[in-house]
C-alpha positions in Angstrom: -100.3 -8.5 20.8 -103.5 -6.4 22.0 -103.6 -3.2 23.4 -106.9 -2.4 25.3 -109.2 1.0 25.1 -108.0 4.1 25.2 -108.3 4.3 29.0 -105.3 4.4 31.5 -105.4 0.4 31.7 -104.7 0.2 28.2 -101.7 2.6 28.4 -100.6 1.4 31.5 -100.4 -2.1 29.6 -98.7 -1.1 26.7 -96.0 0.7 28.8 -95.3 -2.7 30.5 -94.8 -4.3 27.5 -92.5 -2.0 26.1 -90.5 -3.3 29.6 -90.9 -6.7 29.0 -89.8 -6.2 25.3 -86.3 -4.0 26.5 -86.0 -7.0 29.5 -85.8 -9.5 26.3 -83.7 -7.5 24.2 -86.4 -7.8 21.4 -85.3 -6.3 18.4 -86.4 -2.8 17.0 -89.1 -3.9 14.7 -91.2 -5.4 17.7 -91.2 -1.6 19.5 -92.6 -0.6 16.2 -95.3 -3.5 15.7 -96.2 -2.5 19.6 -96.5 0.7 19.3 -98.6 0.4 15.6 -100.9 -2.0 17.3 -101.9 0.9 20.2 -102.8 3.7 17.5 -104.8 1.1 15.7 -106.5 0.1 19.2 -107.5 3.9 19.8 -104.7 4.9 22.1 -104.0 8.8 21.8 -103.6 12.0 23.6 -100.8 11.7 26.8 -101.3 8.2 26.9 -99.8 7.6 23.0 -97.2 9.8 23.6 -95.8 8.4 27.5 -95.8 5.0 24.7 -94.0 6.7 21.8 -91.1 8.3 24.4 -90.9 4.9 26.0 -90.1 3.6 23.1 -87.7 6.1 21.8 -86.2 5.5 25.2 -86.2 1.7 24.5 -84.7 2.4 21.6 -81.9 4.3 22.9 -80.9 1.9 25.1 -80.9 -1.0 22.5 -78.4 1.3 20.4 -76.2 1.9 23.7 -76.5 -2.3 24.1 -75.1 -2.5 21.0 -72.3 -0.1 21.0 -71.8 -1.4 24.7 -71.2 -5.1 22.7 -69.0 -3.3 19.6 -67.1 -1.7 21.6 -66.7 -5.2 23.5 -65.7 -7.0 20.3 -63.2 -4.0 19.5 -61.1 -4.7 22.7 -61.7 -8.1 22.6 -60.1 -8.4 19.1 -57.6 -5.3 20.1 -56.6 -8.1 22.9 -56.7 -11.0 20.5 -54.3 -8.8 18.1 -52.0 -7.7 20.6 -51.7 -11.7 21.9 -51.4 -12.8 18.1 -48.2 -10.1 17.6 -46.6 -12.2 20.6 -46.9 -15.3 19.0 -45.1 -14.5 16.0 -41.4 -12.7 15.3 -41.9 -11.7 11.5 -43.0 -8.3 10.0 -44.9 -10.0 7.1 -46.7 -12.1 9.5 -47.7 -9.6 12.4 -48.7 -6.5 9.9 -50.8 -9.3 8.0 -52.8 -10.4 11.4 -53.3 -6.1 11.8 -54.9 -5.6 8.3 -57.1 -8.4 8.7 -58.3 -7.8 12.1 -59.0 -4.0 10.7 -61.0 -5.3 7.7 -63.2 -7.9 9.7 -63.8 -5.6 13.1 -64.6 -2.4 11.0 -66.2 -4.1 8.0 -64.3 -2.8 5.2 -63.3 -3.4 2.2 -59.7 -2.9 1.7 -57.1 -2.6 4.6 -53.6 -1.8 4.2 -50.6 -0.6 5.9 -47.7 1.6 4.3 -44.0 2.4 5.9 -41.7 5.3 5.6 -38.8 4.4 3.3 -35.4 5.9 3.8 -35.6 8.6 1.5 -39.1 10.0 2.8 -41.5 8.5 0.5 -43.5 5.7 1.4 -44.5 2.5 0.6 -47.1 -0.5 0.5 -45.8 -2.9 2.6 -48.8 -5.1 3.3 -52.5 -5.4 2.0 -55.6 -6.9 2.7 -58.6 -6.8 0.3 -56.9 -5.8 -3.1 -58.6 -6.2 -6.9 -56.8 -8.6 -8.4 -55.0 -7.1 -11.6 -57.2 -7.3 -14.8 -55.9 -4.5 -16.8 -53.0 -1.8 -17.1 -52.8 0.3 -13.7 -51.3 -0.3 -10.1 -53.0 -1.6 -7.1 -52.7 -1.3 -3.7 -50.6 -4.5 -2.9 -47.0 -4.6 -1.2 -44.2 -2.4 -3.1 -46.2 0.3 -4.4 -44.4 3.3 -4.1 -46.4 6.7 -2.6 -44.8 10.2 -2.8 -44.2 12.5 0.1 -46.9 14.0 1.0 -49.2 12.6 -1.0 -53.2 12.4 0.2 -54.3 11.1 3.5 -51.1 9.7 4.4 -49.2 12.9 4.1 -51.8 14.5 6.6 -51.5 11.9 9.0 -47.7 12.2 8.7 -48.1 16.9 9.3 -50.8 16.0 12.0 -49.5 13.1 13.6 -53.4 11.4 13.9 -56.0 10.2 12.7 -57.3 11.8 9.3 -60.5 10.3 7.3 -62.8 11.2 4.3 -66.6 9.9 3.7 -65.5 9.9 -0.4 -61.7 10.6 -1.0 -61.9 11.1 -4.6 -64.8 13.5 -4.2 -63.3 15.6 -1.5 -61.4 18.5 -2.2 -59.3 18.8 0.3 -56.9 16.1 -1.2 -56.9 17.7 -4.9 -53.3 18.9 -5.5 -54.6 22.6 -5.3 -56.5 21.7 -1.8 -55.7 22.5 2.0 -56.0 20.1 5.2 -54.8 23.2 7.4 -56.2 26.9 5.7 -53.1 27.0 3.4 -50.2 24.9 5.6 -50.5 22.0 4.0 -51.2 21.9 -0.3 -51.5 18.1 -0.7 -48.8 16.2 -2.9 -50.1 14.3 -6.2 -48.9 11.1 -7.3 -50.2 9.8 -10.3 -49.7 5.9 -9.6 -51.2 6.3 -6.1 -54.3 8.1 -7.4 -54.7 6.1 -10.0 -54.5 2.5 -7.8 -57.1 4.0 -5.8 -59.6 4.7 -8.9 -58.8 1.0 -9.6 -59.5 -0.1 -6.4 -62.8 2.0 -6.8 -62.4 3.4 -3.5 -64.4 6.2 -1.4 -64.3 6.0 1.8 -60.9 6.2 3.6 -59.9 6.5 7.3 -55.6 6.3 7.8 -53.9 6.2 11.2 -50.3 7.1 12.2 -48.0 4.4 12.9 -45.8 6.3 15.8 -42.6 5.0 17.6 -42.4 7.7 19.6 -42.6 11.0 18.1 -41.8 9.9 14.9 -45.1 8.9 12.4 -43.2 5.9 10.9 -46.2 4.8 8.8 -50.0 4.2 8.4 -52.6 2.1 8.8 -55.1 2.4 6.4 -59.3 1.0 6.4 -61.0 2.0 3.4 -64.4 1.4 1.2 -65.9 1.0 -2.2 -69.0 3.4 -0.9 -69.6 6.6 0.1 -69.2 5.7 4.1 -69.1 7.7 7.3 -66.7 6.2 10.0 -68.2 7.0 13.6 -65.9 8.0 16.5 -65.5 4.4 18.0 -64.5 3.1 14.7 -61.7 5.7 14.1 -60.4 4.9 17.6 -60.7 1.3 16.9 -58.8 1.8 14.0 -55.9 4.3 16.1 -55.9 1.0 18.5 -54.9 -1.4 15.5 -52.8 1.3 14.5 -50.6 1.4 18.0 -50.4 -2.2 18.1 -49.5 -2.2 14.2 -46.8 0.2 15.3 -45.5 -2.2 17.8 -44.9 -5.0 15.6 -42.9 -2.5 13.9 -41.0 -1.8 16.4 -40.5 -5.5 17.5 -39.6 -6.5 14.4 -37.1 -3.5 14.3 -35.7 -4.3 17.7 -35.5 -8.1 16.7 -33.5 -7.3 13.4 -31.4 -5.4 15.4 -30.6 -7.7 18.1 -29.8 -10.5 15.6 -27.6 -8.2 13.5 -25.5 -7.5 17.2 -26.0 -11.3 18.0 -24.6 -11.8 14.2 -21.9 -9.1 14.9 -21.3 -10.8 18.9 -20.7 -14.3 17.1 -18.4 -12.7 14.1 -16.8 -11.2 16.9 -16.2 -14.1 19.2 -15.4 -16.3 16.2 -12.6 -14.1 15.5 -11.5 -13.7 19.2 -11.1 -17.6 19.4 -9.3 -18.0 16.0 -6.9 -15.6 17.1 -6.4 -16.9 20.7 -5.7 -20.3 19.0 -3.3 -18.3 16.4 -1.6 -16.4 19.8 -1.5 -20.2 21.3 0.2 -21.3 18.1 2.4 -18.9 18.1 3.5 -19.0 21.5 4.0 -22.9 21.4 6.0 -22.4 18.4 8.1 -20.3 19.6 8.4 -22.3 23.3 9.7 -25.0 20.6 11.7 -22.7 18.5 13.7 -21.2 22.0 13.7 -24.7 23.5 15.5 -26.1 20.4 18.6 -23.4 21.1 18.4 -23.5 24.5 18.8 -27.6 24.1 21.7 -26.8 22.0 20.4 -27.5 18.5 22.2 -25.9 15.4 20.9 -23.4 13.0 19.7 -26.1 10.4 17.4 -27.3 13.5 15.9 -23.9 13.8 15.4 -23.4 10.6 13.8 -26.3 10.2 11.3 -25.8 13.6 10.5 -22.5 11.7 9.7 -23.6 8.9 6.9 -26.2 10.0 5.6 -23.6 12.6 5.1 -21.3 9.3 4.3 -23.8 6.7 7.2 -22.1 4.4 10.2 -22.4 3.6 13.2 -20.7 5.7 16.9 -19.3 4.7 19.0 -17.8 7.4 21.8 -16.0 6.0 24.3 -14.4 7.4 25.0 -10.0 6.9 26.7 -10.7 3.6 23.6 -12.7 2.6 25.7 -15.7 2.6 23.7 -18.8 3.4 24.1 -20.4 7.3 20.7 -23.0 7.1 18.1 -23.3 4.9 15.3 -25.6 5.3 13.7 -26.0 1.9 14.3 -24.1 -1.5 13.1 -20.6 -3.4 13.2 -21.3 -6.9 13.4 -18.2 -8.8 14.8 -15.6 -5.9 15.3 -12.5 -6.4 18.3 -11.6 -4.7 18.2 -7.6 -5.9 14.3 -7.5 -4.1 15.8 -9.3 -0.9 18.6 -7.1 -0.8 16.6 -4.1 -1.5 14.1 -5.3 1.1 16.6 -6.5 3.8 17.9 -3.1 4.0 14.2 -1.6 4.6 13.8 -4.3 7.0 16.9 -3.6 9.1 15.6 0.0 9.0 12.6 -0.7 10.5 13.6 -3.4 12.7 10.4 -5.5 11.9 9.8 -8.2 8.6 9.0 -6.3 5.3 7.2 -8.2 2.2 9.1 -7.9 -1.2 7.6 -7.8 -4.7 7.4 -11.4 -5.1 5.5 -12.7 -1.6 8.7 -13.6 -0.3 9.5 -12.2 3.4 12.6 -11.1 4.6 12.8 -10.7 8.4 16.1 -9.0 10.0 18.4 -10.8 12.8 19.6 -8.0 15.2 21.1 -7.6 18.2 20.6 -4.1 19.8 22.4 -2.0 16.5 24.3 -5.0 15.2 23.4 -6.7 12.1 23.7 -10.3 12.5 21.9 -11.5 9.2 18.7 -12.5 8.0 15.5 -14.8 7.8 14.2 -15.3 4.0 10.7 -16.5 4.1 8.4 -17.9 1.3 5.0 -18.9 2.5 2.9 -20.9 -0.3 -0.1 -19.6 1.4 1.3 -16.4 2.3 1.3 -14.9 6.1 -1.4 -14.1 8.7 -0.5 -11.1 11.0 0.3 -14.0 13.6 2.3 -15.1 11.1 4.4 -12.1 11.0 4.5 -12.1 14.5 5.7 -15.8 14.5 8.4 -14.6 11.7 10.0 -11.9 14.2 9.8 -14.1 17.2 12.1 -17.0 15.5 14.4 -13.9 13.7 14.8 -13.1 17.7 15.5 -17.2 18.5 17.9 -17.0 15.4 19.7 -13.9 17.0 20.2 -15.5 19.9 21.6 -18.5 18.9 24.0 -16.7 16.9 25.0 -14.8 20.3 25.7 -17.8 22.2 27.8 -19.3 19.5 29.8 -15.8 19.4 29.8 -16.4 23.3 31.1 -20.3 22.8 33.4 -18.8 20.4 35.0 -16.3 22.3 35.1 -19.0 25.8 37.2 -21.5 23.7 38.9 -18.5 21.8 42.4 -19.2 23.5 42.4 -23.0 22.5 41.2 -22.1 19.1 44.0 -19.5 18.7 46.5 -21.5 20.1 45.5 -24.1 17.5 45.7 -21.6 14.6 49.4 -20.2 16.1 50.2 -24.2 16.1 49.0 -24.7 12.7 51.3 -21.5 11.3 53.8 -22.0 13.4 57.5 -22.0 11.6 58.7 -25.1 12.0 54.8 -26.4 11.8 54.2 -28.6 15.0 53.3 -32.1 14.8 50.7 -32.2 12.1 48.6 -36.1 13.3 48.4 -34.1 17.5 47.2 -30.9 15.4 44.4 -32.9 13.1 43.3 -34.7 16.9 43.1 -31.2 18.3 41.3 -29.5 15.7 38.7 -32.6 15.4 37.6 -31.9 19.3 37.0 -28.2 18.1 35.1 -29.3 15.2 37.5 -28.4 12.3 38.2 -30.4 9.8 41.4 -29.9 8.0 41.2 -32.4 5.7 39.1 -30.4 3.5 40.2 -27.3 1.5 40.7 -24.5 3.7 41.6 -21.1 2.7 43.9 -18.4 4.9 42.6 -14.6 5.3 44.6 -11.6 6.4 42.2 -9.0 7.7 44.2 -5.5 8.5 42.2 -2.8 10.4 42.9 0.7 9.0 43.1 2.6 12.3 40.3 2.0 15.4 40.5 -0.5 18.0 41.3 -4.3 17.6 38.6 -5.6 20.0 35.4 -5.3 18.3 37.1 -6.8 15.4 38.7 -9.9 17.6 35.2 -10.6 19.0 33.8 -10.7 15.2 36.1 -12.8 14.3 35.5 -15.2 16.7 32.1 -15.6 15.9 32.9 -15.5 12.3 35.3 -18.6 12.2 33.3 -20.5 14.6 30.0 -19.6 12.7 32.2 -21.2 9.3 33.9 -23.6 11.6 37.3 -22.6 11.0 39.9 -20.8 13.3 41.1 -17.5 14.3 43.9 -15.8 15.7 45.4 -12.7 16.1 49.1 -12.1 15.0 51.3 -9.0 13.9 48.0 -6.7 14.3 46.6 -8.8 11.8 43.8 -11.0 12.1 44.2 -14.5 10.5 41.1 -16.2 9.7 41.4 -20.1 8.5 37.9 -20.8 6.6 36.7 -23.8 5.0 37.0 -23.0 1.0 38.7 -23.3 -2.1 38.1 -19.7 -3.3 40.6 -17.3 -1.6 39.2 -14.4 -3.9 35.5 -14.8 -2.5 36.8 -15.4 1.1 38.6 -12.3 1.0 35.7 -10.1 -0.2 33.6 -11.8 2.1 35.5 -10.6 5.0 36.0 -7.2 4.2 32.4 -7.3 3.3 31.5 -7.6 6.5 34.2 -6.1 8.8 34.6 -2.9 7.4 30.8 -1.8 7.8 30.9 -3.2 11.3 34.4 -0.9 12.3 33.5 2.0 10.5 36.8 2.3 8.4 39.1 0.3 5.8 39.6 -2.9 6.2 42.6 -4.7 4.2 42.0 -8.1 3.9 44.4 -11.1 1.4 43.7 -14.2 1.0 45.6 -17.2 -0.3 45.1 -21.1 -0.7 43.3 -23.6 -0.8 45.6 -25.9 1.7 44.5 -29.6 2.2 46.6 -30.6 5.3 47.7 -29.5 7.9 51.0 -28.9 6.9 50.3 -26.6 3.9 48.8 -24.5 6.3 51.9 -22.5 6.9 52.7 -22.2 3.5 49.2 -20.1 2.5 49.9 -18.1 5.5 53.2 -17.0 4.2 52.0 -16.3 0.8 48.5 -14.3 2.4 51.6 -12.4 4.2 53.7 -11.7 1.1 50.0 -10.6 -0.6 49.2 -8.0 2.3 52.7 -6.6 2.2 52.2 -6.5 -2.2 48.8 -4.6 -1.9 50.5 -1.9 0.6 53.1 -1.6 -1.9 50.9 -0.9 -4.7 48.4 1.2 -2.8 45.7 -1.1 -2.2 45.4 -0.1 1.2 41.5 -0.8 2.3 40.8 -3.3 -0.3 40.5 -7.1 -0.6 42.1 -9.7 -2.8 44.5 -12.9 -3.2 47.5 -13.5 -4.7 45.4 -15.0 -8.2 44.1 -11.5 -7.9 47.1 -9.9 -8.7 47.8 -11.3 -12.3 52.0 -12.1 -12.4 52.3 -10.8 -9.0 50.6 -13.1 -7.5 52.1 -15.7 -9.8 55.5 -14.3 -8.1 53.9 -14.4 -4.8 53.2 -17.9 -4.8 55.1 -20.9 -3.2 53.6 -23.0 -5.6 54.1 -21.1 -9.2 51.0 -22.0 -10.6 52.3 -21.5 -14.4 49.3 -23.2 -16.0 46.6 -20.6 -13.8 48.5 -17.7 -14.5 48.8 -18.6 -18.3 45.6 -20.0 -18.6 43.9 -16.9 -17.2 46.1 -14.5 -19.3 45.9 -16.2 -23.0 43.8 -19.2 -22.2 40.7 -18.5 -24.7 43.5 -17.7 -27.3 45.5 -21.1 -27.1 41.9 -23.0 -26.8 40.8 -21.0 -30.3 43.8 -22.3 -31.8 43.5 -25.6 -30.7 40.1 -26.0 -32.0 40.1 -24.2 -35.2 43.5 -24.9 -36.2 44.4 -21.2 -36.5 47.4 -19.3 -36.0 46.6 -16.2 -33.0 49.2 -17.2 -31.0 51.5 -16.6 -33.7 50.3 -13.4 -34.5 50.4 -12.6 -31.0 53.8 -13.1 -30.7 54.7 -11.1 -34.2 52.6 -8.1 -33.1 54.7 -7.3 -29.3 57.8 -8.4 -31.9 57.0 -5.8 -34.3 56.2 -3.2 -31.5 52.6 -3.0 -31.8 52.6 -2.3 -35.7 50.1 -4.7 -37.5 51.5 -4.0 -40.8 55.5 -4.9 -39.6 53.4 -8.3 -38.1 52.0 -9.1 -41.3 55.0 -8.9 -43.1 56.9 -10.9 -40.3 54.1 -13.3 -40.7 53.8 -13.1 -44.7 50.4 -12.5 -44.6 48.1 -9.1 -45.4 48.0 -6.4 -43.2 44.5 -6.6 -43.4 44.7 -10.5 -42.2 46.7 -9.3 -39.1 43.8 -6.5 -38.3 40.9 -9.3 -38.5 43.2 -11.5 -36.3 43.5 -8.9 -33.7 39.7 -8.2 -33.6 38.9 -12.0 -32.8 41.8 -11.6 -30.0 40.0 -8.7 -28.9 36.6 -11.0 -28.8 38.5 -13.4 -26.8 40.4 -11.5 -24.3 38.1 -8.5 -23.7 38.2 -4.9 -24.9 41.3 -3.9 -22.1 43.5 -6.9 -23.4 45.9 -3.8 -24.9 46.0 -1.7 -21.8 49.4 -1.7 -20.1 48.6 -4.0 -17.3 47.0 -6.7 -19.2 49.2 -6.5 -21.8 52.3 -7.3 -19.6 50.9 -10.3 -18.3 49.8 -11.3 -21.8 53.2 -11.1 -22.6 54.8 -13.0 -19.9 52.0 -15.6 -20.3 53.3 -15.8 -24.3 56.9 -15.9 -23.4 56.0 -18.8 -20.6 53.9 -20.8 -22.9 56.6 -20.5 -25.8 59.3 -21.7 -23.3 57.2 -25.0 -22.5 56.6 -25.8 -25.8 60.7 -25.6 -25.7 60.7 -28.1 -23.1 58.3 -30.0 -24.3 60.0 -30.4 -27.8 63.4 -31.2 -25.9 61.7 -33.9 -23.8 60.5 -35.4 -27.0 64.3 -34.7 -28.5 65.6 -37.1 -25.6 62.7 -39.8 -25.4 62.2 -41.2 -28.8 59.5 -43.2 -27.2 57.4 -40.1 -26.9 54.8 -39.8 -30.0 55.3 -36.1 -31.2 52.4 -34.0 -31.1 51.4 -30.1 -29.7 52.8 -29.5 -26.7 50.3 -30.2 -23.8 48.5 -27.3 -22.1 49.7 -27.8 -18.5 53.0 -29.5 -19.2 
């Protein structure tokens, strides 16, 4: 390129081709080479100088150009960032697309973002650029630890913006004993930090706030391994990078959060449904349970219905804790714990859980004890469950009320049958069996006969018990004398007696006194019990038993007395029986000594001469009798009906022996126990 003279045309040249340079965007070496070329042509004086400002101004507006085109690329790759942080949903991912863009747009080294843990102190959470480790030290990559406070980061979090240094480790603002704000802010020192930064061999550092809202929630970081001067565009690039760095933050934040109340939505509806379909289950089951007693079924069926609907196995007993209907076994039960835990569960009117996961759910109706439900559950029991339980206690309840309603509808044809049956002379006994099969009783099996006698009160709340009470046993009632007579299936008068009292005095609120006699099989012996439970009653007033229960194999030789049948071999057997069974199979000689000792007054020594044995053979003889009969077997009621069971026992061996006498046929031998 030539530049002409050093007259105006020359000049005037020279300035036009500093234009036609700018219009090309020539670079910044060509206005140089130009304007080298017009000194060495001769240009000087005005005219050099309108050259050398054109091309300072030429020069000026090349650097604008290419601010105008960084500043281009920074909010082209701001807008690039900010539609990369839509694409993706992950921390990691978005906070590694920010450090990247930061280290390619501003040309640094290292680029790295930290985050405010819990506790205040921060940490490394992502890194672009990092040494890799070749020796002992830390580095900035993800989990290193940085103290409150600690060097550019703990200015940006006082300020709340930008904060940079040309050479960090040469400026002392950031020593420990420098100031960021004329004595506000004395820098924090953390010796890992500082020293991952020497290994880094960093300089130049320029950190940004990470801000969701007015909180500084972390950093963004762009630094160098050279001294380096960050202009004004590039700290506001960075600030730019830093916003959008702090909105991935957020995102992700907000994300996390709304799948933790998705998670905690789904938990929650899963739950709703499983216990909608437990409520549904229940309610079926107990739409089955009710329809079972409305339908007529018996406890056994309910028992049954509630044990499938709970998967367990079901007892109903009755207030006494006397079975009604099971459905299924519980080896091992505690009956002390179920007692114990019956009580409780009457109290509070609800099911209560005993020591060994076995329920026990109270029958009630209003204040009246009806019984209970005892419930074992292999898999033990949901609060639907429990629920369930009370719901077929109430089924259970009911069922029990209608049968007391039944009871007391056919009362009058049940008593009747009952005043039939006791009846003196008895009535027909084949029209009475017929009768008593139509109301469900069966006397062909053993049945025992109750006298219950209320102690003062009203009859009527005991008359209505009792009806429910033989109808729940299937037996009969009837009301005679101001006595109630009770006929029960049973061999065991004692237990029936107890039984009843049991459970009639608690429910009247005073004594109760209750005899017992039988077992009858026929109709026909019916009358005879009766008479004997009569002759009982009348014994226990006599004696002052008033308020108490028993039968007449209660009362030792009274009730031997008592009886229509004499049952010798009972009452001996219960008085002496171990004794004479000793004898028999040891060959010994108590009875004997028995006998020789009531002889002899009660004098061992007078026995053991009677006996011609040594007194001290008598005392050892009287301990094993002691073993046998029990430590009372010398008090004064236990030792009258031993006696009486030694003189009866003596007197058959009598018979036998004169049985023998007169039938020489018969082989002798001991007398037979029961002869």
């Amino acid at each position: 390129m030539t530049v002409h003279g050093a007259d105006g045309a020359g000049g005037a040249d020279a300035l036009l081709r500093v234009l036609e340079l700018l219009a090309r965007q020539a670079p910044p070496a060509q206005f140089d080479t130009l304007l080298d070329e017009a000194r060495r042509t001769g240009l000087a004086g005005e005219e050099l100088h309108r050259l050398e400002r054109a091309v300072d101004l030429a020069g000026a507006v090349h650097a604008g150009r290419a601010r105008d085109t960084r500043r281009e690329a920074g909010l082209a790759a701001l807008t690039d960032t900010a539609r990369d942080l839509t694409l993706s949903y992950d921390l990691d991912s978005l906070l590694r697309v920010v450090t990247r863009r930061t280290r390619r747009l501003l040309g640094l080294d290292l680029a790295y973002v930290t985050l405010r843990g819990p506790h205040g102190a921060s940490y490394v959470h992502t890194s672009e650029g990092s040494r890799p480790a070749t020796g002992p030290g830390a580095r900035l990559t993800p989990g290193l630890r940085i103290a409150e406070g600690y060097g550019l980061g703990g200015a940006v979090q006082l300020h709340g913006g930008p904060v940079w240094t040309a050479d960090y480790l040469a400026d002392e603002r950031f020593a420990p004993s420098g100031s960021l704000d004329a004595g506000v802010h004395a820098p924090a020192f953390d010796e890992a930090a500082e020293s991952a930064l020497r290994a880094e061999g960093v300089h130049a550092i320029v950190a940004a706030p990470l801000r969701s809202g007015d909180t500084v929630v972390g950093a963004l970081y762009g630094a160098d391994r050279r001294v380096r001067h960050h202009t004004p565009e590039e700290i506001g690039l960075l600030a730019g990078l830093a916003d959008l760095a702090a909105l991935a933050v957020e995102k992700a934040g907000l994300l996390d959060r709304t799948r933790a109340e998705v998670s905690e939505l789904e938990r929650d509806s899963s739950r709703v449904r499983t216990s909608l379909a437990r409520m549904r289950h229940v309610s079926e089951a107990h739409g089955r349970i009710m329809n079972l007693v409305l339908a007529g079924g018996d406890l056994c069926n309910v028992a049954k219905a509630a044990a499938d609907a709970l998967d367990a196995t079901v007892l109903i007993r009755d207030p006494g804790g006397r079975p009604l209907a099971a459905a299924g076994d519980i080896p091992g039960l505690d009956e002390e714990a179920v007692a114990k835990a019956s009580l409780d569960a009457h109290a509070r009117r609800r099911p209560v859980l005993t020591d060994d996961d076995t329920w026990v759910a109270p029958v009630i109706a209003g204040s009246e004890d009806l019984g209970g439900l005892v419930v074992r559950a292999a898999g033990g029991l949901t609060g639907e469950d429990e629920r369930l339980l009370e719901l077929a206690a109430q089924c259970v309840a009911f069922l029990l009320l209608m049968r007391r309603s039944t009871a007391v509808a056919e009362g009058p044809v049940r008593d009747e049958l009952l005043d039939d049956l006791i009846a003196d002379p008895p009535h027909a006994p084949q029209q009475i069996a017929q009768r008593a099969r139509r109301l469900g009783v069966d006397l062909g099996r053993p049945h025992v006969l109750v006298l219950a006698r209320p102690e003062g009160g009203e009859q009527g709340r005991a008359v209505v018990w009792a009806s429910s009470y033989a109808y729940r046993l299937s037996g009969l009632k009837t009301v005679q004398g101001g006595c109630i007579v009770l006929l029960l299936p049973g061999i065991d008068a004692s237990a029936a007696a107890k039984a009843v009292a049991a459970e009639l005095s608690p429910l009247l609120g005073h004594p109760v006194s209750v005899a017992a006699a039988g077992p009858a099989q026929s109709p026909d012996g019916v009358g005879r019990i009766h008479q004997e439970a009569h002759r009982c009653l009348d014994a226990m007033s006599a004696l002052g038993g008033t308020g108490s229960a028993a039968s007449a194999q209660d009362l030792g030789f009274l009730g031997l007395l008592l009886s229509d049948d004499n049952d010798v071999d009972g009452f001996v057997e219960s008085a002496i029986g171990p004794v004479l069974d000793y004898d028999a199979e040891r060959f010994t000689d108590l009875t004997h000594t028995l006998e020789a000792y009531f002889a002899s007054g009660g004098s061992p020594s007078a026995a053991a001469e009677a006996l011609h044995v040594h007194p001290n053979t008598v005392s050892r003889r009287l301990e094993r009798i002691g073993e046998l009969l029990g430590p009372e077997w010398q008090k004064p009621g236990q030792v009258l009906e031993v006696q009486l069971a030694l003189r009866l026992q003596r007197t058959r061996e009598v018979l036998a022996r004169g049985r023998t006498t007169a039938d020489p046929a018969r082989q002798p031998g001991p007398p037979e126990r029961g002869a």
